[in-house]
N, C-alpha and C positions, 0 to 999 in steps of 0.2 A: 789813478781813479779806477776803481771798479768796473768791471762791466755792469750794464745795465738795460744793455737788450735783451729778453727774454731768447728772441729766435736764434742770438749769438752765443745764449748760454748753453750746459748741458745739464741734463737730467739730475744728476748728484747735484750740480752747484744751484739750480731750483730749489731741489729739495731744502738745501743747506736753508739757502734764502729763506723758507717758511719756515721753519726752526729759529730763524733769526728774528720774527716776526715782522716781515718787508711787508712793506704796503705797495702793491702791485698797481700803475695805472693801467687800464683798458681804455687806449684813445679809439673815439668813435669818428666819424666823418662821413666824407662823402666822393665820389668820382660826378662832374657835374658843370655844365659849360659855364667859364668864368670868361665872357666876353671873346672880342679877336684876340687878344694880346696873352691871355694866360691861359697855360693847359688844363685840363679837364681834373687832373691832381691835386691842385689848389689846396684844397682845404685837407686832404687826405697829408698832405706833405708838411703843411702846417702843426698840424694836428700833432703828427712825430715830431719836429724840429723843438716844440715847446713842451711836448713830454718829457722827449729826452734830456732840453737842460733843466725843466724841474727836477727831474730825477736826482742829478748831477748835483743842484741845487743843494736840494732838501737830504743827501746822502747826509749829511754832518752830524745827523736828529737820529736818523736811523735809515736802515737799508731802503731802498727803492727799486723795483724792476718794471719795465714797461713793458706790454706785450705787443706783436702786432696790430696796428690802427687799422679798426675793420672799417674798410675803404666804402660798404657796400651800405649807405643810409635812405634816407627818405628826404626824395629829390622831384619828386613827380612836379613841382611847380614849375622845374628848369627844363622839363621834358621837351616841348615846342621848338627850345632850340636845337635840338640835334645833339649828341656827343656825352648826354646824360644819363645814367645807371643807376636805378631807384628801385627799391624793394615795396614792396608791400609794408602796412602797417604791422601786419599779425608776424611775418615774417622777420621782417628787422628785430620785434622784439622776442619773438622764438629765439633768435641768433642770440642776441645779449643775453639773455637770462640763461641761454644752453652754456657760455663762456664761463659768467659769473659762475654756473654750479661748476666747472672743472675744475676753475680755479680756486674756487673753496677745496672743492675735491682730494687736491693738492697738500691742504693745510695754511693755506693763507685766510687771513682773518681780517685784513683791511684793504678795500678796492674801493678807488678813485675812478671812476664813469670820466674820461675827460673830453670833451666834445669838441669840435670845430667847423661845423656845420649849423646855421640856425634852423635847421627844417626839423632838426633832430631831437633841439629842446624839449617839446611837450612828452613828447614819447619815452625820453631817454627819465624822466622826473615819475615819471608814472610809471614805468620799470621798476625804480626803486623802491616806489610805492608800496606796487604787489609783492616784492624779494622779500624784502628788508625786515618784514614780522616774523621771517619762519628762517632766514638766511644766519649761519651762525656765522657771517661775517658785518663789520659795518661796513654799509656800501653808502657812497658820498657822492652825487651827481655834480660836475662844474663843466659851465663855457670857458673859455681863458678869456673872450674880449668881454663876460660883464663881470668874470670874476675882479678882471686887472682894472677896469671901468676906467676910470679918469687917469690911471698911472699909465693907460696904453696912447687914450685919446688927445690928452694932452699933445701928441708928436704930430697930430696932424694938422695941415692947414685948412682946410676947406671944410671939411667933414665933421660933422660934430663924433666919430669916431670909426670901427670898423664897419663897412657896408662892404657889397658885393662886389669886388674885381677890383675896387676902387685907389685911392692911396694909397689906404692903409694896408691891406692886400698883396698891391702890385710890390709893394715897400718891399714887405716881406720876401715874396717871391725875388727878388733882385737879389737877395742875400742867400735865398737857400737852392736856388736853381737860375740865375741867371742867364744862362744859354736858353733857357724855354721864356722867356718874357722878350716879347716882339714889341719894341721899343718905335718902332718905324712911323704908325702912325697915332700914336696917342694923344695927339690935338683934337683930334675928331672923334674921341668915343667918350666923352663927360656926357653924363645922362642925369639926371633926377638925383636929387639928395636926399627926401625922405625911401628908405627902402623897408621900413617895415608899412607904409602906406596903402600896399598894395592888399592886406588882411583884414584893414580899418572898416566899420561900417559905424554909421552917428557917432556918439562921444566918447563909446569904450564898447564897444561888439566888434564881435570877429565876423568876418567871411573868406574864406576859401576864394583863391584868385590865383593863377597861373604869373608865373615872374611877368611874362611879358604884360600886361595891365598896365606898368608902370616903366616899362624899358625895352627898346626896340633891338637895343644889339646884348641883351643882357648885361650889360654892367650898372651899377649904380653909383656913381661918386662920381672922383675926379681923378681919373691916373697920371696926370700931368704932373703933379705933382709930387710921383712918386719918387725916391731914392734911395739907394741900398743904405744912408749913414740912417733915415727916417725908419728903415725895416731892421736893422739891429738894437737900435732903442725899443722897436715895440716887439720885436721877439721877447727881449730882457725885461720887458715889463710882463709880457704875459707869462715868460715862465718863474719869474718872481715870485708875479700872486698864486700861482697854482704851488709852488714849491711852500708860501706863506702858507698854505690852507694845511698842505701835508703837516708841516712842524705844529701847530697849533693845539696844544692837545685837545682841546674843547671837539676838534673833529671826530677824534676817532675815541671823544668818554662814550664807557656801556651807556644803556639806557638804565635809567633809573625806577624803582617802581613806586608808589604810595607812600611810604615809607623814606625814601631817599637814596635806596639801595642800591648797588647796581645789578641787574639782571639778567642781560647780555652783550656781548663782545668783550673785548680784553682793552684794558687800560693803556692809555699812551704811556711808555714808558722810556 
């Protein structure tokens, strides 16, 4: 297999790669307190583990390279707890769109935003927003847990799917860092199961709320129920669907203009 980490390749074999026309992922995430039981890396380690088997995955279609997961998101809700590192809003997206330009810069023409932090959804969709009309690349925003949706949730028991620190999570965490998940006392940290509740106001508004609202030791789910056979099925689903989205050509067709033409970016081929 290929290498496919950008920071293990070198310079020629980059270049190579954009001549080859690879579609490069840029995982995004977070460093940010995921309860007693799992380290502050969570979602940043995540984030890599299902990059890299899309990559892997989706090599069959055409080249993939992944870059460094910029560890450093928008986390200010998990602040209270202690052990959380959160950028500003102008700044996190200063950082992405400085990245995106290099790596156009480069000569690559297809970049996959692929996220693993929910703080970082809205921002990371509005990025693309502003790039994407002037960017001579197609740029593709995706989470892996709504991308994989039901092919991830399905593994869990209690959860109606991934929430914070919880099954789903800790699953994972058992498989790709085992020594850092503190199994000791996971009876006693099940908290609340809705986790997107804490944003809700009346039937469909938003409001701004701090994680703790809704969770006293930060976590939201159930980790009892976690286990490493539960965390390699929903790794394989989440880099599944991200690896599906790469092959797909409909992702990365130009845009089309009045006519039916196409007028920028270069064809899945």
């Amino acid at each position: 297999m290929p290498e496919t980490d950008w920071s293990r390749l070198k310079a020629h074999e980059l270049r190579a790669l954009a001549a080859q026309d690879a579609v490069v992922i840029l995982p995004i995430a977070s460093i940010e307190q995921h309860g007693p039981h799992l380290p502050t890396m969570t979602d940043t380690r995540l984030g890599y583990e299902i990059a890299m088997r899309a990559a892997r995955k989706a090599w069959d279609t055409r080249p993939v390279v992944v870059t460094p997961v910029v560890w450093s998101g928008l986390s200010e809700h998990h602040m209270p707890y202690g052990g959380t590192l959160t950028l500003s809003q102008s700044t996190f997206r200063a950082v992405i769109r400085d990245l995106v330009e290099a790596i156009t810069r480069h000569g690559f023409r297809h970049i996959l935003i692929s996220n693993s932090h929910g703080g970082n959804q809205i921002a990371m969709q509005q990025i693309c927003d502003e790039l994407a009309p002037t960017s001579p690349a197609t740029l593709v925003a995706t989470t892996y847990v709504t991308e994989a949706g039901d092919d991830l949730a399905r593994h869990c028991q209690d959860q109606p799917g991934v929430m914070h620190a919880g099954e789903a999570e800790t699953s994972m965490m058992m498989v790709c860092e085992p020594d850092l998940v503190d199994t000791s006392d996971l009876g006693n940290l099940t908290q609340a199961m809705d986790g997107a509740r804490f944003l809700k106001a009346g039937k469909a508004s938003y409001r701004w709320r701090p994680f703790q609202h809704i969770t006293a030791n930060g976590i939201v789910g159930n980790p009892t129920r976690a286990s490493a056979a539960k965390g390699e099925a929903m790794l394989e689903a989440g880099a599944e669907a991200v690896a599906a989205l790469i092959r797909d050509p409909e992702t990365w067709a130009p845009v089309r203009d009045v006519r039916g033409e196409g007028t920028q970016g270069v064809p899945f081929r």
